[in-house]
Legacy VTK file of the C-alpha trace (Angstrom):
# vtk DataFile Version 3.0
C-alpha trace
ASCII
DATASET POLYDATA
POINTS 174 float
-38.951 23.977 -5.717
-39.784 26.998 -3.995
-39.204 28.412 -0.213
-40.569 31.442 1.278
-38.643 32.904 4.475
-37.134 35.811 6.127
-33.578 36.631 6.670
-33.173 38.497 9.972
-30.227 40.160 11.365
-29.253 36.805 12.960
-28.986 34.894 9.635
-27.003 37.362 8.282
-24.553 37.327 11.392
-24.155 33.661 11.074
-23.181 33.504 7.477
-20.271 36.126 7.939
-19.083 34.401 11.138
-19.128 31.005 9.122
-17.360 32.797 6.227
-15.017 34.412 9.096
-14.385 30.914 10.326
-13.366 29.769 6.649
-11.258 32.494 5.947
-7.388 31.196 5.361
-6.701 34.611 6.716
-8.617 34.588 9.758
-7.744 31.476 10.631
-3.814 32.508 10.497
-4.360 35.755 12.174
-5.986 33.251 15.253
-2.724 31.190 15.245
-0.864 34.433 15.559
-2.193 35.812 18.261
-2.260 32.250 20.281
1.289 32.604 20.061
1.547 35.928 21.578
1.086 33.733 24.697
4.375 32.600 24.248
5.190 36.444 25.506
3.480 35.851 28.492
6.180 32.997 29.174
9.310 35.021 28.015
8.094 38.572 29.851
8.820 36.952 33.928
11.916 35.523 32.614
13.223 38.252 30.903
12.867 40.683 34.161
14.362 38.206 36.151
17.332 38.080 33.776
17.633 41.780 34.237
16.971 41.836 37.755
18.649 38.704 38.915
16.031 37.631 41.717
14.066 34.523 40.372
10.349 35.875 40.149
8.826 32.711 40.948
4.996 34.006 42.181
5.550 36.518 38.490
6.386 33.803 36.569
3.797 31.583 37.935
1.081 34.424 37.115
2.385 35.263 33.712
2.033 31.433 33.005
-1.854 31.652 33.900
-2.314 34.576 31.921
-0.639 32.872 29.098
-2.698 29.457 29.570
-5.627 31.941 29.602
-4.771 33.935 26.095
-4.040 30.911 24.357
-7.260 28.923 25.236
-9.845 32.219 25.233
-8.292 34.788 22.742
-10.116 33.093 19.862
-13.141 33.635 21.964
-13.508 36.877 22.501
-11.656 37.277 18.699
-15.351 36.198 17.651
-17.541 37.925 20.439
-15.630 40.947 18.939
-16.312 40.321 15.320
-19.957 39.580 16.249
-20.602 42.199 18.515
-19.001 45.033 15.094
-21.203 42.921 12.492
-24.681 43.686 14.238
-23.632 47.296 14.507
-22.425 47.416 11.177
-26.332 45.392 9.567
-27.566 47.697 11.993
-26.127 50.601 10.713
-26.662 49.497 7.130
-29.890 47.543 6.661
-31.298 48.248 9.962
-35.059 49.521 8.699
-34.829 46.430 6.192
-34.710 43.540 8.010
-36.164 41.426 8.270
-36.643 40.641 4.621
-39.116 38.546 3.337
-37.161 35.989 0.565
-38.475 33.539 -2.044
-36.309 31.557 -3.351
-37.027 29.653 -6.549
-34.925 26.479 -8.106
-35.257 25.523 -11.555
-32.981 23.401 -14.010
-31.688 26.738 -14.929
-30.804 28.150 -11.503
-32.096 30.065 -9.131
-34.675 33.015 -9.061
-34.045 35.374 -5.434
-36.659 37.301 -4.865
-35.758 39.702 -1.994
-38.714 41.654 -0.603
-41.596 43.089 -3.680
-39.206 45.139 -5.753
-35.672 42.751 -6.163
-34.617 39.915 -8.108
-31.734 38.135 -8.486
-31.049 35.311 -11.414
-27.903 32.736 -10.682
-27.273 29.960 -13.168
-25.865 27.119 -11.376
-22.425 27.686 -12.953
-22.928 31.449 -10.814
-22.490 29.220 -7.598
-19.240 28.774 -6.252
-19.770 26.339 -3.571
-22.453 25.744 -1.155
-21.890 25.355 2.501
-23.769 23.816 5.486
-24.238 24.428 9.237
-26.225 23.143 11.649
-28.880 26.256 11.056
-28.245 27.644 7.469
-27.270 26.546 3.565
-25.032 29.347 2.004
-24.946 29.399 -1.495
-21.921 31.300 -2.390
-22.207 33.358 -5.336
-19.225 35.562 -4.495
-16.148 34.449 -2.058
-18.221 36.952 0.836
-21.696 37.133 -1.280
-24.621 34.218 -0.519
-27.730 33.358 -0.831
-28.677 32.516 2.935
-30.962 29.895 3.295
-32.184 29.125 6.989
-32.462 25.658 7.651
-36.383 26.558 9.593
-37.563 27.776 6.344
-36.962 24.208 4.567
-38.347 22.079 7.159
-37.591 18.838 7.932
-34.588 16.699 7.401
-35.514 14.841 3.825
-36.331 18.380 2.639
-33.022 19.747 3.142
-31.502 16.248 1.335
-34.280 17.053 -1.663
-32.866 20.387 -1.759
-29.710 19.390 -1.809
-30.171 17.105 -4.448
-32.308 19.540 -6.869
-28.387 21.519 -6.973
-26.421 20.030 -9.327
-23.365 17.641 -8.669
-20.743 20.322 -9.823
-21.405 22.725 -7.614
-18.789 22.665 -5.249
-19.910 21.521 -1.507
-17.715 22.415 1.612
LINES 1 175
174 0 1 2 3 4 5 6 7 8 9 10 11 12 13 14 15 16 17 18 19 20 21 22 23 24 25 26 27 28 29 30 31 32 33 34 35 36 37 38 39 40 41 42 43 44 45 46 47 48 49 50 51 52 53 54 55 56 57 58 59 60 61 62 63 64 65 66 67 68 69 70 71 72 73 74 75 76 77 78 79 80 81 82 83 84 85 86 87 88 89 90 91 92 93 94 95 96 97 98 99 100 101 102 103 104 105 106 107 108 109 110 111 112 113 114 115 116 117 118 119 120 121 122 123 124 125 126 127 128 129 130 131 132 133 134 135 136 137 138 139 140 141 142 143 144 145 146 147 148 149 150 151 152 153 154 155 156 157 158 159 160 161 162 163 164 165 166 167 168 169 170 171 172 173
């Protein structure tokens, strides 16, 4: 089988944000800054400890703001991350992209052909995992290296299953 696409800034993006997503780390450092709220809740009490005076209309604001971190933080967490990885393909690969890709799959592997003058060989045992969104296949070849395959460059539906099925059953799927 062979596909011919190109990987724009965009693709890119969505493959670190999906390996951001994944990350063990990531996900822990989200947790710990949800509970930060909880210093929203313990900031109004504290001064009214000190003071004396029951802040009602402080503690009643701090409890909005801390409704507000713990629901949105992730949010903007990601608009952040987002907003530093286009400056950062920018920055790097900016002239590049996009890149024209063929991608060839044979019993062996797979041939990457990025642009006229690079090529990449993977045997299948090279593949750590594959992963799916609703837009992309990532072929992980490294825990933050893939092979980004856009789901618009395979087509329809029963191509992405024959594609899926042309990678062998030990490769592990997420």
């Amino acid at each position: 089988m062979e596909l011919h696409y190109q990987v724009t800034k965009e693709d890119y993006i969505a493959f670190n944000l999906h390996a951001y997503q994944n990350s063990q780390t990531v996900r822990r450092s989200i947790l710990i800054q949800r509970f930060m709220a909880l210093i929203f809740l313990f900031v109004p009490l504290a001064i009214s400890l000190i003071t004396g005076e029951f802040l009602l209309d402080m503690i009643i604001i701090f409890c909005i703001l801390g409704v507000l971190w713990f629901l949105f933080a992730h949010k903007f967490f990601y608009r952040s991350v987002r907003r530093n990885l286009s400056k950062m393909i920018d920055e790097r690969m900016g002239k590049k992209l996009p890149i024209d890709e063929t991608l060839i799959l044979t019993q062996e592997g797979i041939i990457e052909r990025m642009g006229p003058e690079e090529e990449y060989k993977t045997t299948w045992n090279g593949i750590e995992k594959i992963a799916e969104t609703e837009t992309h296949l990532f072929l992980y070849v490294k825990a933050m290296a893939a092979i980004i395959v856009p789901k618009s460059a395979i087509g329809s539906q029963e191509a992405t299953i024959k594609l899926k099925q042309i990678i062998p059953e030990f490769v592990p799927r997420e």
